[in-house]
PyMOL Python script that loads the backbone (N, CA, C, O; Angstrom):
from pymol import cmd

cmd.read_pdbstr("""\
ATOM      1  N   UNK A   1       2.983 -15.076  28.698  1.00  0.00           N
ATOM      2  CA  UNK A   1       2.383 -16.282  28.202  1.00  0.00           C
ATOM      3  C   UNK A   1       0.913 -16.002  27.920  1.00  0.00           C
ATOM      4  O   UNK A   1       0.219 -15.360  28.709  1.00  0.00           O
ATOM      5  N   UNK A   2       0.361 -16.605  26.531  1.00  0.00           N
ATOM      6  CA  UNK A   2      -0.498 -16.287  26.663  1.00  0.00           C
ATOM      7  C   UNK A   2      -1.593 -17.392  25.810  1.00  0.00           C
ATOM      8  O   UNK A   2      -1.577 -17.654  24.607  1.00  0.00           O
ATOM      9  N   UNK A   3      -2.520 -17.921  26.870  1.00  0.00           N
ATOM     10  CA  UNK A   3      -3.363 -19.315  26.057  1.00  0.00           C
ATOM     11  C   UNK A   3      -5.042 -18.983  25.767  1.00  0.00           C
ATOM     12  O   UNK A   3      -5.956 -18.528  26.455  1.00  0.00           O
ATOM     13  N   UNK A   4      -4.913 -19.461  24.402  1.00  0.00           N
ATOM     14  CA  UNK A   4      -6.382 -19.177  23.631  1.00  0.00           C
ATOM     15  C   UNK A   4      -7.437 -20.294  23.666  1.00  0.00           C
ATOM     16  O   UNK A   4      -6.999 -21.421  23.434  1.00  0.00           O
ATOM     17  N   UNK A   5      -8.210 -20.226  23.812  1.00  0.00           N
ATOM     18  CA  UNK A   5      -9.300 -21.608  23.000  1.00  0.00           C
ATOM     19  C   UNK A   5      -9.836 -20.755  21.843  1.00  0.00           C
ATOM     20  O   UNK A   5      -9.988 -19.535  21.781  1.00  0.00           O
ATOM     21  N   UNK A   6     -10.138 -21.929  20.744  1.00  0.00           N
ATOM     22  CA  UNK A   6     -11.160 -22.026  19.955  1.00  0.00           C
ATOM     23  C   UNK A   6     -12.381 -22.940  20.006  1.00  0.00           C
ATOM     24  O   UNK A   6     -12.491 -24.100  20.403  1.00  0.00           O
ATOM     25  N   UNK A   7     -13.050 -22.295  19.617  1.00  0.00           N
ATOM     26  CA  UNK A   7     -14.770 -23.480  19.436  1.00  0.00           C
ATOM     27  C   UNK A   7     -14.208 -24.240  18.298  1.00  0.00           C
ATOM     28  O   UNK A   7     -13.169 -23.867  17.751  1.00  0.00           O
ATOM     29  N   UNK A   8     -14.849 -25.279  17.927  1.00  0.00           N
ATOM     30  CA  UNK A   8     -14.798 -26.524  16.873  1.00  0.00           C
ATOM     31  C   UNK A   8     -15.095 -25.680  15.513  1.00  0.00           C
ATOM     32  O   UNK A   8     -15.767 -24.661  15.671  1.00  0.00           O
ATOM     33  N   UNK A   9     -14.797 -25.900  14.594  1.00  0.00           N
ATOM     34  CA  UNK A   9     -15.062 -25.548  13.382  1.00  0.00           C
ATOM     35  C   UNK A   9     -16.853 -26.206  12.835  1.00  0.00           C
ATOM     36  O   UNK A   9     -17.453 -27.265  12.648  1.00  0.00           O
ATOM     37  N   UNK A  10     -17.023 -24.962  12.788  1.00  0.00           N
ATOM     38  CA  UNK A  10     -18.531 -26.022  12.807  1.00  0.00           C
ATOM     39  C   UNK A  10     -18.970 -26.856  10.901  1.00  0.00           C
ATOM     40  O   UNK A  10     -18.464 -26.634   9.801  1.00  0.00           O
ATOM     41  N   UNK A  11     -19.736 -27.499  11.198  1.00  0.00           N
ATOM     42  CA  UNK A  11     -19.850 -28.425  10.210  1.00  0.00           C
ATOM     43  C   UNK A  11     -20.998 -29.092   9.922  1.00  0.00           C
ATOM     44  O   UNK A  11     -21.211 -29.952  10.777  1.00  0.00           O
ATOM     45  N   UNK A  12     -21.891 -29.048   9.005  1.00  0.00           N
ATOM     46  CA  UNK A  12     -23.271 -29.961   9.415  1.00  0.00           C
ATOM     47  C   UNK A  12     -22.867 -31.548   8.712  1.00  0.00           C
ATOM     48  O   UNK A  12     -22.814 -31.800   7.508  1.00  0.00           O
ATOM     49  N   UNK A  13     -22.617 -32.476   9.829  1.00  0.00           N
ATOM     50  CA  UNK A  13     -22.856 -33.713   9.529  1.00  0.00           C
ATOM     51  C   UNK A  13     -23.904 -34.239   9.132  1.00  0.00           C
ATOM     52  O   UNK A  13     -23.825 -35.154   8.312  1.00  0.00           O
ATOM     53  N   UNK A  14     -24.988 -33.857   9.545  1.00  0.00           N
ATOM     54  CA  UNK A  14     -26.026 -34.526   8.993  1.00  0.00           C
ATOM     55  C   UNK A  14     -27.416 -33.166   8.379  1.00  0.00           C
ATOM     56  O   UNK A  14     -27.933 -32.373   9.165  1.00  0.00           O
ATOM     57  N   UNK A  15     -27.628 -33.202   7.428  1.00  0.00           N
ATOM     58  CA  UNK A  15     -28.343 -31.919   6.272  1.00  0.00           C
ATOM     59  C   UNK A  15     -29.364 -31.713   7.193  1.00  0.00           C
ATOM     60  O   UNK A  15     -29.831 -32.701   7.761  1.00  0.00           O
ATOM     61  N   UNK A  16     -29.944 -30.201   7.531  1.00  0.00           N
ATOM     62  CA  UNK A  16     -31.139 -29.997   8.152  1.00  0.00           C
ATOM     63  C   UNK A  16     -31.732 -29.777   7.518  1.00  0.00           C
ATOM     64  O   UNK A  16     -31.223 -30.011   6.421  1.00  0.00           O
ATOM     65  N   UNK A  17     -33.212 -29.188   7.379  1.00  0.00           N
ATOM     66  CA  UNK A  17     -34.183 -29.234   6.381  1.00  0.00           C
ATOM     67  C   UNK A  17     -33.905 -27.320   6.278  1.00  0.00           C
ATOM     68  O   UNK A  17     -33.660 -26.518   7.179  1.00  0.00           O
ATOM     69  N   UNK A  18     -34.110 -27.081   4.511  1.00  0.00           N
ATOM     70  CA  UNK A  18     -33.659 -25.783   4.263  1.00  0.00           C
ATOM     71  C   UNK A  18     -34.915 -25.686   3.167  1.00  0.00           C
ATOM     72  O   UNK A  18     -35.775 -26.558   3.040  1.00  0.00           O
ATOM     73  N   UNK A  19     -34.839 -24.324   2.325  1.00  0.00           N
ATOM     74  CA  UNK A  19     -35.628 -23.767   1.062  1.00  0.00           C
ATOM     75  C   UNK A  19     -34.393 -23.456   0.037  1.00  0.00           C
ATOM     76  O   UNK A  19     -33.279 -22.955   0.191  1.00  0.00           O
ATOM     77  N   UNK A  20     -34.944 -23.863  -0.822  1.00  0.00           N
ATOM     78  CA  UNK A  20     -33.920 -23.254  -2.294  1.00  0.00           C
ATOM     79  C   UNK A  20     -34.418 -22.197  -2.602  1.00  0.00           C
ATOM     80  O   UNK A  20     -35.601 -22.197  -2.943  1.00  0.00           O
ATOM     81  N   UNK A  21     -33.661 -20.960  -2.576  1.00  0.00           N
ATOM     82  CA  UNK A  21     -34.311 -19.737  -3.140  1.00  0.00           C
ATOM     83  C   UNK A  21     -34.772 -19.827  -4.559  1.00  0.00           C
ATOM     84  O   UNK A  21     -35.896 -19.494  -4.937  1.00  0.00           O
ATOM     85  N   UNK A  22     -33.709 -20.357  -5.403  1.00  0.00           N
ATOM     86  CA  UNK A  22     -34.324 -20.272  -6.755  1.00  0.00           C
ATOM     87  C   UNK A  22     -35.750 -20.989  -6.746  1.00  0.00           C
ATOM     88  O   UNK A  22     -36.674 -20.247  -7.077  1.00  0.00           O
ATOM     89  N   UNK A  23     -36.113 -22.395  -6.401  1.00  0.00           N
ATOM     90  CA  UNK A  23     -37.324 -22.932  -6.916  1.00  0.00           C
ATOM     91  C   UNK A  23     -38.251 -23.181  -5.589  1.00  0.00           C
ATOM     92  O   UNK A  23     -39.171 -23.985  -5.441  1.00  0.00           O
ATOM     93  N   UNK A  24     -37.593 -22.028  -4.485  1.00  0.00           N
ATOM     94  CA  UNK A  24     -38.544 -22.263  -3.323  1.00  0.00           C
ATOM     95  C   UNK A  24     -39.125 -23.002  -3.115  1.00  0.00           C
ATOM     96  O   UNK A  24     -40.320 -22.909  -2.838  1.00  0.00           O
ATOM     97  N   UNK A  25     -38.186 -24.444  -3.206  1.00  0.00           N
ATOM     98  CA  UNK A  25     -38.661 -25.685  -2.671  1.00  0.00           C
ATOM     99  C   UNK A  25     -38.165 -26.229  -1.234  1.00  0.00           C
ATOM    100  O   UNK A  25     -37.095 -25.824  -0.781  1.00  0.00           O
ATOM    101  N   UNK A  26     -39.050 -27.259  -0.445  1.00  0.00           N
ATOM    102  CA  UNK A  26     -37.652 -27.697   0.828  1.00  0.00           C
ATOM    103  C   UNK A  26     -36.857 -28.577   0.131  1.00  0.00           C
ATOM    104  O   UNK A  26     -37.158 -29.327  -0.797  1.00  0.00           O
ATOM    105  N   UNK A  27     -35.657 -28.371   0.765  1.00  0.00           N
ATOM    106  CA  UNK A  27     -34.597 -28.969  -0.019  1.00  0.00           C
ATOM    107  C   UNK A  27     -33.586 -29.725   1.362  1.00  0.00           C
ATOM    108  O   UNK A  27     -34.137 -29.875   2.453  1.00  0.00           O
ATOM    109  N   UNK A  28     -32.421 -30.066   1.212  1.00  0.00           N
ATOM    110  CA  UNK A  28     -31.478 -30.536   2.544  1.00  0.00           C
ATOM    111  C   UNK A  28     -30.649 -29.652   2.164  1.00  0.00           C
ATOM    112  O   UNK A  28     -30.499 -29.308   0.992  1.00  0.00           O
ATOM    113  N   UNK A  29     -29.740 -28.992   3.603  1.00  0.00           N
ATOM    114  CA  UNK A  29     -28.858 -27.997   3.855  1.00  0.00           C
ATOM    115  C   UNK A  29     -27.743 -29.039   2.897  1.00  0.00           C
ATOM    116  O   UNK A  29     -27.997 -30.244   2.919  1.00  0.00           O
ATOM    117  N   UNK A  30     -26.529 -28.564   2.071  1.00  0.00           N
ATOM    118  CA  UNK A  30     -25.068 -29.307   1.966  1.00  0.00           C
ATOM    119  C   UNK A  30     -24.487 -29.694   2.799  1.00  0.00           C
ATOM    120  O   UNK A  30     -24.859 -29.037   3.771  1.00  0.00           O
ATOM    121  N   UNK A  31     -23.761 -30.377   3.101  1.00  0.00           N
ATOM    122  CA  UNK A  31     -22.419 -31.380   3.901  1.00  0.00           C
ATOM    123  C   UNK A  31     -21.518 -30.196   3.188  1.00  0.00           C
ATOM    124  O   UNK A  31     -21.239 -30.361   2.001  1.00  0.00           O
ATOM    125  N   UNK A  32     -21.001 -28.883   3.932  1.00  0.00           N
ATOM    126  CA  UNK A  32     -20.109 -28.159   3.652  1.00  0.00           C
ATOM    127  C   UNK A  32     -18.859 -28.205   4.363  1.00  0.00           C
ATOM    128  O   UNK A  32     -19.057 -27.750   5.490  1.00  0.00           O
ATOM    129  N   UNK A  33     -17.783 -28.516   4.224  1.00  0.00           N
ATOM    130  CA  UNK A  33     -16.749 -27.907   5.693  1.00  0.00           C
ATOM    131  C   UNK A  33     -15.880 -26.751   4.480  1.00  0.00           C
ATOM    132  O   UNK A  33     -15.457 -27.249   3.437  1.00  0.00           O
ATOM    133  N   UNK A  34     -15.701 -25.374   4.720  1.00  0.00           N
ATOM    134  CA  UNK A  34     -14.797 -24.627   4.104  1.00  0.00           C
ATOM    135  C   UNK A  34     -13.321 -24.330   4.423  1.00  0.00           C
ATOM    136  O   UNK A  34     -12.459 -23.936   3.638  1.00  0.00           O
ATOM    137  N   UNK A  35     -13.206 -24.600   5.736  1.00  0.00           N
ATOM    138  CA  UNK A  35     -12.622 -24.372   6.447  1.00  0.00           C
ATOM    139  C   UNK A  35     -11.868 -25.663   7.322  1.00  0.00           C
ATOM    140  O   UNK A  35     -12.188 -26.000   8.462  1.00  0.00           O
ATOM    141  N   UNK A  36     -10.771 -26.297   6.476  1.00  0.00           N
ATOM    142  CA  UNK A  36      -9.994 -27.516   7.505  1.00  0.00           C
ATOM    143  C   UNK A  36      -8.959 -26.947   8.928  1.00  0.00           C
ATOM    144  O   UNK A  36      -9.071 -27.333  10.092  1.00  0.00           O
ATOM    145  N   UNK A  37      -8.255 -26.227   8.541  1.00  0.00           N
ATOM    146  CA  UNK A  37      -7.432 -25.262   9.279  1.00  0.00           C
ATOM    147  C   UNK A  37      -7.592 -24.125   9.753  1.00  0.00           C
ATOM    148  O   UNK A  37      -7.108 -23.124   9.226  1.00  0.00           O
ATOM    149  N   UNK A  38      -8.476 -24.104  11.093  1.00  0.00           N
ATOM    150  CA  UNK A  38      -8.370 -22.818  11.665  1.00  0.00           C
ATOM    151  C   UNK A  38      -7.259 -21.840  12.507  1.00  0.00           C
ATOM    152  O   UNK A  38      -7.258 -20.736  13.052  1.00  0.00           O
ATOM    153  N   UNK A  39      -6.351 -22.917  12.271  1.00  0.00           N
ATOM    154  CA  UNK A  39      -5.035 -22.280  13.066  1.00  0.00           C
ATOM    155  C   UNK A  39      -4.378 -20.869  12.533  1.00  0.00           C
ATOM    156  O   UNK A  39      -4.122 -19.892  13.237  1.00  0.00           O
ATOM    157  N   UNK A  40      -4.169 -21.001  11.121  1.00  0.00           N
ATOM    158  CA  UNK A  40      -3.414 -19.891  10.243  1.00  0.00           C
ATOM    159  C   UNK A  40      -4.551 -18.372  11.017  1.00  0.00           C
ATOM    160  O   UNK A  40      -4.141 -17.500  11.783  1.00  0.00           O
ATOM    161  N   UNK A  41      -6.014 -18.532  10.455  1.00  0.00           N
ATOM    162  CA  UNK A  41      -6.447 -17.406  10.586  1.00  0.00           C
ATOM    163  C   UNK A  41      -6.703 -16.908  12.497  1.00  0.00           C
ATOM    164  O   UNK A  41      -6.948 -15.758  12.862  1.00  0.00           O
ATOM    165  N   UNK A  42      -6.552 -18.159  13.461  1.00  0.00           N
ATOM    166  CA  UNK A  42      -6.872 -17.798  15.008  1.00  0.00           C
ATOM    167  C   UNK A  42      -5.447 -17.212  15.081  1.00  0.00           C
ATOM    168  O   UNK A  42      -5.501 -16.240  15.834  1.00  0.00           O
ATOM    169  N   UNK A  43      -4.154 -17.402  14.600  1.00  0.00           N
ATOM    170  CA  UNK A  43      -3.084 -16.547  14.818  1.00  0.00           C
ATOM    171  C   UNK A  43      -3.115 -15.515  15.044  1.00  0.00           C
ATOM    172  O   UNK A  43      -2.830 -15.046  16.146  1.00  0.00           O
ATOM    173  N   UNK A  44      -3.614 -14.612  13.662  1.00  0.00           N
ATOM    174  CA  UNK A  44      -3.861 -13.470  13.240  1.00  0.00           C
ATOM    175  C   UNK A  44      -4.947 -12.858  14.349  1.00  0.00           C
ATOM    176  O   UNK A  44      -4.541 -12.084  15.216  1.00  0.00           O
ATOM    177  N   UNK A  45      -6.170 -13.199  14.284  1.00  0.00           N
ATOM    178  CA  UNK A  45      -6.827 -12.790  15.536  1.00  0.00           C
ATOM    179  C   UNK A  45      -6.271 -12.828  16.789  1.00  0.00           C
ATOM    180  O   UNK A  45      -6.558 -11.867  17.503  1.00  0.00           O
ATOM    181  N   UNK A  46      -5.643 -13.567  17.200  1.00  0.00           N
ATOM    182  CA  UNK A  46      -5.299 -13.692  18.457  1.00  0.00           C
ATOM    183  C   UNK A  46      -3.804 -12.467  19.001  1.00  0.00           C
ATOM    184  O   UNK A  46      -3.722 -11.919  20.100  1.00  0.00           O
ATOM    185  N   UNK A  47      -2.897 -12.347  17.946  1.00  0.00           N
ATOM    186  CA  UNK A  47      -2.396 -11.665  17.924  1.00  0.00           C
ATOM    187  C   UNK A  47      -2.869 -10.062  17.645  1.00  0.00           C
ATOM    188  O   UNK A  47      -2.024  -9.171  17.737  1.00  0.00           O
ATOM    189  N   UNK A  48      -3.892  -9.839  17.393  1.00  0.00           N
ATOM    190  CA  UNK A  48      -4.686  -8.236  17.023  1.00  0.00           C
ATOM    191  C   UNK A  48      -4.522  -8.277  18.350  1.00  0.00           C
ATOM    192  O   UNK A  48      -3.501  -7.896  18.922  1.00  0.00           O
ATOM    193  N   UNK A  49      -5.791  -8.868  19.047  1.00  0.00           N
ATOM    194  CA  UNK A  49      -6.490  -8.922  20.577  1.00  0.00           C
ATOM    195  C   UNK A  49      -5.118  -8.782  21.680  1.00  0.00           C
ATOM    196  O   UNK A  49      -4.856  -7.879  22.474  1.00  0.00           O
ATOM    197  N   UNK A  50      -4.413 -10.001  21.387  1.00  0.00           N
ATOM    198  CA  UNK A  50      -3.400  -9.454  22.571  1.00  0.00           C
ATOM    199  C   UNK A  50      -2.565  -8.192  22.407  1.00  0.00           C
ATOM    200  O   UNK A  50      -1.854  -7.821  23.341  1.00  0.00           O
ATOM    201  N   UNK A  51      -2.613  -7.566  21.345  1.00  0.00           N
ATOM    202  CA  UNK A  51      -2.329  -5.956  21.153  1.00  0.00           C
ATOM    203  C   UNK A  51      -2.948  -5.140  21.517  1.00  0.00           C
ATOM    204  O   UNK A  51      -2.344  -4.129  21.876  1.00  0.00           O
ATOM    205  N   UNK A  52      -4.256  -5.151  21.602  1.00  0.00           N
ATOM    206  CA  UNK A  52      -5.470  -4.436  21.890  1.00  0.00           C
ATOM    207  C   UNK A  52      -5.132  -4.618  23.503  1.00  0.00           C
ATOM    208  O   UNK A  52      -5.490  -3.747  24.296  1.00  0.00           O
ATOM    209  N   UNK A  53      -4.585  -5.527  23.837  1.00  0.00           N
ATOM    210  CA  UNK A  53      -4.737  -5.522  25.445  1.00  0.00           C
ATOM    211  C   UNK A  53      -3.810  -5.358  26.155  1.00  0.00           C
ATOM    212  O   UNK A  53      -3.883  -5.203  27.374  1.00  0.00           O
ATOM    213  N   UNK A  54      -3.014  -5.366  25.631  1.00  0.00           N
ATOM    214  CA  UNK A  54      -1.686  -4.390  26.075  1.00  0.00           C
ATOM    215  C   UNK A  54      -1.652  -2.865  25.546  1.00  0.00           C
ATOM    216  O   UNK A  54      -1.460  -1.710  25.927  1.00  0.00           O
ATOM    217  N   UNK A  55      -1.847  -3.342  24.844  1.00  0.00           N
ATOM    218  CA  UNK A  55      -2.425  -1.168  25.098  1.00  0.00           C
ATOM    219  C   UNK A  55      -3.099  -0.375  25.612  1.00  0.00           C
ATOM    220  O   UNK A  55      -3.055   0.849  25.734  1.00  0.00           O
ATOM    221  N   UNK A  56      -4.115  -1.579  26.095  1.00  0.00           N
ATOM    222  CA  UNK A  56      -5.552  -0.841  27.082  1.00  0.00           C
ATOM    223  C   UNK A  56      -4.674  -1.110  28.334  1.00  0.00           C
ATOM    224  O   UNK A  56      -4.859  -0.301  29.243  1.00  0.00           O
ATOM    225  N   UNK A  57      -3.584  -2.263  28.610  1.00  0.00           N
ATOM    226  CA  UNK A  57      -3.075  -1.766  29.981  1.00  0.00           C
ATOM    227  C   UNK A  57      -2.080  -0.893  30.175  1.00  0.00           C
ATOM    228  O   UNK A  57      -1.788  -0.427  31.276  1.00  0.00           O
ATOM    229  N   UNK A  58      -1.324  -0.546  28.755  1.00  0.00           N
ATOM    230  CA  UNK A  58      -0.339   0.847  29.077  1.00  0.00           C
ATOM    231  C   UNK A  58      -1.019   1.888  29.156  1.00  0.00           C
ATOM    232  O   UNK A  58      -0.758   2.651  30.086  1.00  0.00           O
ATOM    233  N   UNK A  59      -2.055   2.229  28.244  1.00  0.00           N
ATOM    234  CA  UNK A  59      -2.982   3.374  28.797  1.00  0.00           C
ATOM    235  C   UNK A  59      -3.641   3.295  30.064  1.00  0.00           C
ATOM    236  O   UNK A  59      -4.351   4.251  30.374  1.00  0.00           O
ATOM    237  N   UNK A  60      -3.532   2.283  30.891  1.00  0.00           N
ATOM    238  CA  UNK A  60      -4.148   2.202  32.150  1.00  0.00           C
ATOM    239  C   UNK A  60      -2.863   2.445  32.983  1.00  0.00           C
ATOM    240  O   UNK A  60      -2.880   3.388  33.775  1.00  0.00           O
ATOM    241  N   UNK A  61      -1.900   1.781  32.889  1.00  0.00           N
ATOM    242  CA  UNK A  61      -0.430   2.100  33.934  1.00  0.00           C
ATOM    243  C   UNK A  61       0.126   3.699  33.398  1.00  0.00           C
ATOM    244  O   UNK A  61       0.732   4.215  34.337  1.00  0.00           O
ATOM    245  N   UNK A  62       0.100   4.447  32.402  1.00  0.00           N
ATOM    246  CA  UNK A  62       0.688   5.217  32.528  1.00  0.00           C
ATOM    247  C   UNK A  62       0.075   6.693  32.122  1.00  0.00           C
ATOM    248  O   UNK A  62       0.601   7.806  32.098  1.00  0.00           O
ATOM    249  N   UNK A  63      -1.594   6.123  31.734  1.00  0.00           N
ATOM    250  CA  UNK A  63      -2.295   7.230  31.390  1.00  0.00           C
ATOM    251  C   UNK A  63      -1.499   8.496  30.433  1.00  0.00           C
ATOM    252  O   UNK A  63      -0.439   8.432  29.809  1.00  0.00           O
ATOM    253  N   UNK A  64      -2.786  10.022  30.651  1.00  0.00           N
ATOM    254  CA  UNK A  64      -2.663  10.692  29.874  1.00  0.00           C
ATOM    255  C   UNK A  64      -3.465  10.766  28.924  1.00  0.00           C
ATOM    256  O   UNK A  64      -3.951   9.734  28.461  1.00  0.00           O
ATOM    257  N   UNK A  65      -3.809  12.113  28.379  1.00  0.00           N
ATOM    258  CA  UNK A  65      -4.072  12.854  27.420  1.00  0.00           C
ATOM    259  C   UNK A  65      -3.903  12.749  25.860  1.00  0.00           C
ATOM    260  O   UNK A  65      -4.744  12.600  24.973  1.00  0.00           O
ATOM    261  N   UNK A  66      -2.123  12.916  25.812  1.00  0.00           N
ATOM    262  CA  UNK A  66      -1.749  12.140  24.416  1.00  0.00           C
ATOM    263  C   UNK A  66      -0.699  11.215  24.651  1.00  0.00           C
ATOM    264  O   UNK A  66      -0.281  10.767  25.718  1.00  0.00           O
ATOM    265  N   UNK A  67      -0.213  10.926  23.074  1.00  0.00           N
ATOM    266  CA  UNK A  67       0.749   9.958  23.195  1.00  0.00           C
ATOM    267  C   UNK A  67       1.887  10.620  24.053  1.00  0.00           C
ATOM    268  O   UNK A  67       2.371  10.038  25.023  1.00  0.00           O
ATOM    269  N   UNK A  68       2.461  12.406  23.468  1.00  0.00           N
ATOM    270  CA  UNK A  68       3.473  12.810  24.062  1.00  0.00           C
ATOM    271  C   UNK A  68       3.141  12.446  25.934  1.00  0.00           C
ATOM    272  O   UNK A  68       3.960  11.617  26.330  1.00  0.00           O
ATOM    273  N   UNK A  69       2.370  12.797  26.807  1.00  0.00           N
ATOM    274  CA  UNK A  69       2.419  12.781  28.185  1.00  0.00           C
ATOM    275  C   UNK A  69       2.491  11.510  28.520  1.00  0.00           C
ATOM    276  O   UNK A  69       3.101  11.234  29.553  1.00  0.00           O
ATOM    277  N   UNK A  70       1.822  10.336  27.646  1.00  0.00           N
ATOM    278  CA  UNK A  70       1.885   8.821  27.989  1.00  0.00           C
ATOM    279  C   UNK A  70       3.545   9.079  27.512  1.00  0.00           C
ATOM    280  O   UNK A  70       4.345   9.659  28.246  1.00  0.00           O
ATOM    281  N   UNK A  71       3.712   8.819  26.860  1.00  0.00           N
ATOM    282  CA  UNK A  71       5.685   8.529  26.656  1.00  0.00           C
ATOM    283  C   UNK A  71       6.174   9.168  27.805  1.00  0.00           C
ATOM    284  O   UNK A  71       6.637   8.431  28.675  1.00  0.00           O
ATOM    285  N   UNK A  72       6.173  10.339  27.991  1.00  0.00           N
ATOM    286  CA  UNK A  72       6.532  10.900  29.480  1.00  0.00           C
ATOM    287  C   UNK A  72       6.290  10.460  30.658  1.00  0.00           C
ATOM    288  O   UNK A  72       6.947  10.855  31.622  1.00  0.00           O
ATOM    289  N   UNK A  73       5.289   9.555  30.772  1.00  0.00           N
ATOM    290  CA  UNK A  73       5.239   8.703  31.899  1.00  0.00           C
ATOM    291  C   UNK A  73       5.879   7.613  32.143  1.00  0.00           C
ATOM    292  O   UNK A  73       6.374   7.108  33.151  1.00  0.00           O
ATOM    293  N   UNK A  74       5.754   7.223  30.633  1.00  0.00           N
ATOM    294  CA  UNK A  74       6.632   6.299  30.973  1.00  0.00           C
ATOM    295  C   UNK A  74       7.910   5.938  30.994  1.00  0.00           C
ATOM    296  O   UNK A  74       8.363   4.884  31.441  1.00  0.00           O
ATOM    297  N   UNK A  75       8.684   7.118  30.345  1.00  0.00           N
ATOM    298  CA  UNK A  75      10.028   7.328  30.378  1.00  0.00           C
ATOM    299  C   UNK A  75      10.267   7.664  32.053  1.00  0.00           C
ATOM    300  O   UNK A  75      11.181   7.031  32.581  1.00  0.00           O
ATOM    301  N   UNK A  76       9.715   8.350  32.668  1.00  0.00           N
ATOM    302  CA  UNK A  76       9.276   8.977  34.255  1.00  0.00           C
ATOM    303  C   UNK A  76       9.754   7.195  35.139  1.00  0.00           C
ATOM    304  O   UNK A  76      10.625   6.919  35.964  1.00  0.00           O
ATOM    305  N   UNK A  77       8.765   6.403  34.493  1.00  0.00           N
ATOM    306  CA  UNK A  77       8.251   5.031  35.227  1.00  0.00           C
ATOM    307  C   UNK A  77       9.880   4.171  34.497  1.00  0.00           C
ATOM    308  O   UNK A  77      10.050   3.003  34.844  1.00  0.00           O
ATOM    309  N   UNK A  78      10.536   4.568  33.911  1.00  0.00           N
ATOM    310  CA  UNK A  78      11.800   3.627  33.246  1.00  0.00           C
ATOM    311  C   UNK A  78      12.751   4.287  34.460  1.00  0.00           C
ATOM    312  O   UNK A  78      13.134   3.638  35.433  1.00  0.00           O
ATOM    313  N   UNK A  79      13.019   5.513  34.252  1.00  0.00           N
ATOM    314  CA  UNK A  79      13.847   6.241  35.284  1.00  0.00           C
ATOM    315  C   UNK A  79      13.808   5.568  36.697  1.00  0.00           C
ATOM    316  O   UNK A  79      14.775   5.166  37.344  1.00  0.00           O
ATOM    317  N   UNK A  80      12.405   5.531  37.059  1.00  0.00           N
ATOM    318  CA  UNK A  80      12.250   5.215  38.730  1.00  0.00           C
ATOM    319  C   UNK A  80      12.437   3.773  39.090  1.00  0.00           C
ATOM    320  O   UNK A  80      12.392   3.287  40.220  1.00  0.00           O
ATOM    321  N   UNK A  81      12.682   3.089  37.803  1.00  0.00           N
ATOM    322  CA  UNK A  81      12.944   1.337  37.747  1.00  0.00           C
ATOM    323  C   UNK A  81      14.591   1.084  37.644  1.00  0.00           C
ATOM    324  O   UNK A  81      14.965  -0.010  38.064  1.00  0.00           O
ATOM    325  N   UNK A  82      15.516   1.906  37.173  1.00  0.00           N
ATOM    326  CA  UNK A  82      16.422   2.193  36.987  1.00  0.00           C
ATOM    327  C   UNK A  82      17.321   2.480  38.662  1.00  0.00           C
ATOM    328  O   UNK A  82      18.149   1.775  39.238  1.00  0.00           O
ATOM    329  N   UNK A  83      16.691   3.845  39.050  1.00  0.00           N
ATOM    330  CA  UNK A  83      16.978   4.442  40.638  1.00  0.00           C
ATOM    331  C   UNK A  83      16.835   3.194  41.573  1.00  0.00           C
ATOM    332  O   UNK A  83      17.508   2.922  42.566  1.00  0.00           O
ATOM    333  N   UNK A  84      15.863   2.548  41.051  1.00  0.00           N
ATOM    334  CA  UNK A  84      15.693   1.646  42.283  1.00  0.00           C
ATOM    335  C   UNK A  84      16.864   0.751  42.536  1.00  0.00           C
ATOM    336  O   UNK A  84      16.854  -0.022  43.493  1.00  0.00           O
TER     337      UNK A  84
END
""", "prot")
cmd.dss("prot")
cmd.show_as("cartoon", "prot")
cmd.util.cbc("prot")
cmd.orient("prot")
């Protein structure tokens, strides 16, 4: 199981004070939102990361050098789950 948060999609409700590059004047920031749905793209991230972290714990439970001695461990660690 595995539970994520996200922060709020941020948004300026109300314009802060900005410069226009073209006529380097102060100007008000836009009322932008680009982004209604952050769900589709936190999937995708969230699913990288929990890959990333299961791999940093099979390389931690079964160590090794390369992939061949990690597979050997853990074929080693299937065997001794098996015997038991």
């Amino acid at each position: 199981m595995v539970r994520g948060y996200l922060k709020p999609i941020s948004t300026l409700r109300k314009p802060l004070p900005s410069v226009s590059f073209a006529t380097r004047e102060t100007t008000k920031a836009s009322y932008e939102r680009s982004d209604v749905c952050v769900v589709p793209a936190a999937g995708v991230a969230a699913e990288a990361m929990v890959a990333l972290c299961v791999a940093r714990l099979v390389v931690e439970k079964f160590g090794g050098d390369s992939l061949r001695e990690l597979q050997r461990n853990y074929n080693g660690y299937c065997e001794q789950i098996r015997a038991y």
